[in-house]
C-alpha positions as CSV (number, residue, x, y, z in Angstrom):
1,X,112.1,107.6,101.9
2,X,109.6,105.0,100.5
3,X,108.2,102.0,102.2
4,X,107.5,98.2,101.0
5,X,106.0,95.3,102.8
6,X,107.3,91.8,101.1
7,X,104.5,89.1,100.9
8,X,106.7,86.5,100.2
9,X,107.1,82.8,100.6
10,X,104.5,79.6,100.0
11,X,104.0,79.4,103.9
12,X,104.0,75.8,103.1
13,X,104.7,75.4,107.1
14,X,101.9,77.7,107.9
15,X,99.1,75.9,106.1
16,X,99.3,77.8,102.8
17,X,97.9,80.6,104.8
18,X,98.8,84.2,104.1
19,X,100.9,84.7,106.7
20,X,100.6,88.8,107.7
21,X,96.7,87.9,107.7
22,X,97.3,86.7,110.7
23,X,96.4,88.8,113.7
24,X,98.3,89.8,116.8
25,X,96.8,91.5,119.0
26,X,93.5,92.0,117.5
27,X,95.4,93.0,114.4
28,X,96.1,91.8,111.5
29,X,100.5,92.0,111.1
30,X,100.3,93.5,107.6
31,X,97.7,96.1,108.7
32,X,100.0,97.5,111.8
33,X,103.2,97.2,109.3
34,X,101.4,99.4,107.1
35,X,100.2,101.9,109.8
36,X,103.8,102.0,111.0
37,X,105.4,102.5,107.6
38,X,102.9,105.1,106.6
39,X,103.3,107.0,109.7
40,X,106.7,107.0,110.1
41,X,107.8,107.4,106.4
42,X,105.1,109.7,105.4
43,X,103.0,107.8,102.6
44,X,102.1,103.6,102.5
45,X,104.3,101.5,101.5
46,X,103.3,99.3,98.7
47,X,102.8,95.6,99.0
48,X,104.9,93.3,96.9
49,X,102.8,90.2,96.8
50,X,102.9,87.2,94.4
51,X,99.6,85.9,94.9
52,X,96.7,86.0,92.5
53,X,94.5,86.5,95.4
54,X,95.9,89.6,96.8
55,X,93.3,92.4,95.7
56,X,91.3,90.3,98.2
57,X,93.3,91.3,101.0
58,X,91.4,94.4,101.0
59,X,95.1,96.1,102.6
60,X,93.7,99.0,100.6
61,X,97.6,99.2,99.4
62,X,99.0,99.5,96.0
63,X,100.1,96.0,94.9
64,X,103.5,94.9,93.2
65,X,104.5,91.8,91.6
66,X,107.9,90.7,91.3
67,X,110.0,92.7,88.7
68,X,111.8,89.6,87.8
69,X,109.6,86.6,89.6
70,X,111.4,83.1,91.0
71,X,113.8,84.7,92.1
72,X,112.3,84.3,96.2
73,X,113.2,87.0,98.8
74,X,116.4,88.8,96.8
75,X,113.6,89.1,93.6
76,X,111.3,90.8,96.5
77,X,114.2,92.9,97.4
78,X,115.0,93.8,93.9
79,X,111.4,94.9,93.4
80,X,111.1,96.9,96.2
81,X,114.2,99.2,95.0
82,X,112.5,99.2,91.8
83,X,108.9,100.1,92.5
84,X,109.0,101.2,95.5
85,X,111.6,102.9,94.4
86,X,114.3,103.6,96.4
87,X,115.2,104.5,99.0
88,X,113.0,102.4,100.7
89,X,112.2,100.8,103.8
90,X,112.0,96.9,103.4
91,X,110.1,94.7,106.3
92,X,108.5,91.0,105.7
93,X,105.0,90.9,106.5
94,X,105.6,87.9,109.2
95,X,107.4,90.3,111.3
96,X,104.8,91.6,113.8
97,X,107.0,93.3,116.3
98,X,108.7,95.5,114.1
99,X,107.9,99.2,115.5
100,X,108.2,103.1,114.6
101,X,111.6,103.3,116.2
102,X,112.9,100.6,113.8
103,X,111.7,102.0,110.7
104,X,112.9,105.4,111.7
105,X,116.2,104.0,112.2
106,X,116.6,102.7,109.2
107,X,115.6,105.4,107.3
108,X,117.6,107.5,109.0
109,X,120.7,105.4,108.8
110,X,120.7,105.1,105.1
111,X,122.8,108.4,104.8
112,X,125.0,109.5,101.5
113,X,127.7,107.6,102.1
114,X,125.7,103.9,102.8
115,X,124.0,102.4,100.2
116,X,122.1,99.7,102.5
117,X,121.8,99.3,105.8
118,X,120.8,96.4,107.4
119,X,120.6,95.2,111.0
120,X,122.9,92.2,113.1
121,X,120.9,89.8,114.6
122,X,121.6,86.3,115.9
123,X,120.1,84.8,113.1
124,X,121.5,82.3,110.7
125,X,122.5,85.2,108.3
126,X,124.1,87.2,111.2
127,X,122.1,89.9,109.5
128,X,118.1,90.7,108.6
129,X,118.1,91.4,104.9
130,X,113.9,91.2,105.0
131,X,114.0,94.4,107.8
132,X,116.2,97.2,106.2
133,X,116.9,100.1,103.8
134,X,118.1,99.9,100.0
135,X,119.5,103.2,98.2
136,X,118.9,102.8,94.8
137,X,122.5,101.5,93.9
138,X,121.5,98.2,95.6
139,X,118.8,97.9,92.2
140,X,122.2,97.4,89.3
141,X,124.0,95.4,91.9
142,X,120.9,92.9,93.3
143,X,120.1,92.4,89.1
144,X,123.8,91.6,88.3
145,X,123.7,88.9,91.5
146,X,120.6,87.3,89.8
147,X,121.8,87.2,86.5
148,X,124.6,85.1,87.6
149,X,122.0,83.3,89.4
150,X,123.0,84.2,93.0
151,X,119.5,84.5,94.5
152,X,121.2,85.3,98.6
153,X,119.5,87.9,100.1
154,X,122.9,89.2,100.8
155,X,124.2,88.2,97.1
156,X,125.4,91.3,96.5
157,X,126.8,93.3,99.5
158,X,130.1,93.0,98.0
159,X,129.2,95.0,95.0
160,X,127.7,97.8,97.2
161,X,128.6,99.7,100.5
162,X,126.6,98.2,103.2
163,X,126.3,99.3,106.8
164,X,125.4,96.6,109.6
165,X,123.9,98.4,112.7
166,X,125.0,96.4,115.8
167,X,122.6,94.7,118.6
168,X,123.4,97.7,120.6
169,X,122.5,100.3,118.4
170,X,118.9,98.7,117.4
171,X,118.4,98.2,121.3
172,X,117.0,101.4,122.0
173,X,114.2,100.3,119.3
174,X,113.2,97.6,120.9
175,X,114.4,93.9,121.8
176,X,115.6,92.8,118.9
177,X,115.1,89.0,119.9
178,X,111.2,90.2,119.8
179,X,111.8,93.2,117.0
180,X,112.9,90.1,114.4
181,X,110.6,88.0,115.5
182,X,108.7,86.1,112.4
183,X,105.6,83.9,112.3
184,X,106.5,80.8,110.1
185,X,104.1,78.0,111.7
186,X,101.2,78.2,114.0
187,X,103.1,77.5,116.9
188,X,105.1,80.7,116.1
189,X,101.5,82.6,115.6
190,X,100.8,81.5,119.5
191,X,104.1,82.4,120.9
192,X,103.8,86.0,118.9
193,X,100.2,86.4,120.8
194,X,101.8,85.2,124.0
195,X,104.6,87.7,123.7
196,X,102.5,90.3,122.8
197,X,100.4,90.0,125.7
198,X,102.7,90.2,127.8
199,X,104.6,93.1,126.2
200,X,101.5,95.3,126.3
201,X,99.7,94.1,129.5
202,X,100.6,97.2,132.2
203,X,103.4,96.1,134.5
């Protein structure tokens, strides 16, 4: 099982600023995903990342552009199960909270019979394409989708067998109101700091 952090997005409501530069808790989000990924999967996961800047980042993690750029977060998906390749571990590098017990769950969910798992949340999509596991099926199906120009993170679930784990079985990973949690503006920067304070102050 491979691992790959998505630098997607303009962050046009974050400044322009790279948004897993940011630090929480004395970290920087892409750094911890990294350490996470790498721990828990057994090599780094590569960095898909757009930006002409990003052998600046000094991430010191092999960097991917998109396979077939434009096409936003399903392209980053796409890419993922390409370079990665899969099966791979997908998580947005805005998504601070994701943790070891996550990842592991993921990767352990994405068994012969499941070609994608992904988990619910109470999010508009009802599901978290940007934290989940591709087989490598999901690459023919998620190129047909953009072809017809179906760029949905979920475009092409139909074409492929997808498992949803529920609330209840993320749970014991975590909160999953906190384990989705993504920074997209500055206030959400603060309220990540707040909440991680507070989730790792000694009760």
């Amino acid at each position: 099982m491979n691992g790959a952090i998505l630098a997607g997005g303009a962050a046009s409501r974050f400044g322009g600023y790279p948004k897993g530069l940011a630090s929480v808790g004395g970290q920087r989000v892409v750094d911890r995903l990294a350490g996470i990924m790498e721990h828990t999967l057994g090599s780094p996961p590569i960095l898909i990342a757009n930006d002409p800047d990003a052998l600046t980042w000094n991430t010191g993690l092999t960097i991917v552009t998109d396979v077939l750029p434009g096409y936003g977060a399903l392209g980053g998906i796409y890419t993922a199960v390409r370079a990665a390749p899969a099966p791979v571990v997908v998580v947005a590098w805005d998504m601070p909270f994701v943790n070891a017990a996550l990842v592991r769950l993921l990767a352990d969910s994405l068994a012969g019979d499941v070609d994608a798992v992904l988990p619910a949340s109470d999010g508009r999509r009802g599901v978290e394409p940007l934290c989940a596991a591709y087989g490598p099926a999901c690459g023919p199906a998620i190129r047909t989708a953009l072809e017809r120009g179906d760029r949905r993170a979920i475009a092409f679930h139909d074409s492929v067998r997808v498992a949803i784990l529920p609330l209840a079985d993320v749970a014991p990973a975590g909160d999953p109101s906190l384990l989705f949690f993504n920074i997209n503006t500055a206030d959400d920067l603060a309220q990540a700091e707040s909440r991680w304070q507070r989730v790792s102050s000694p009760s």
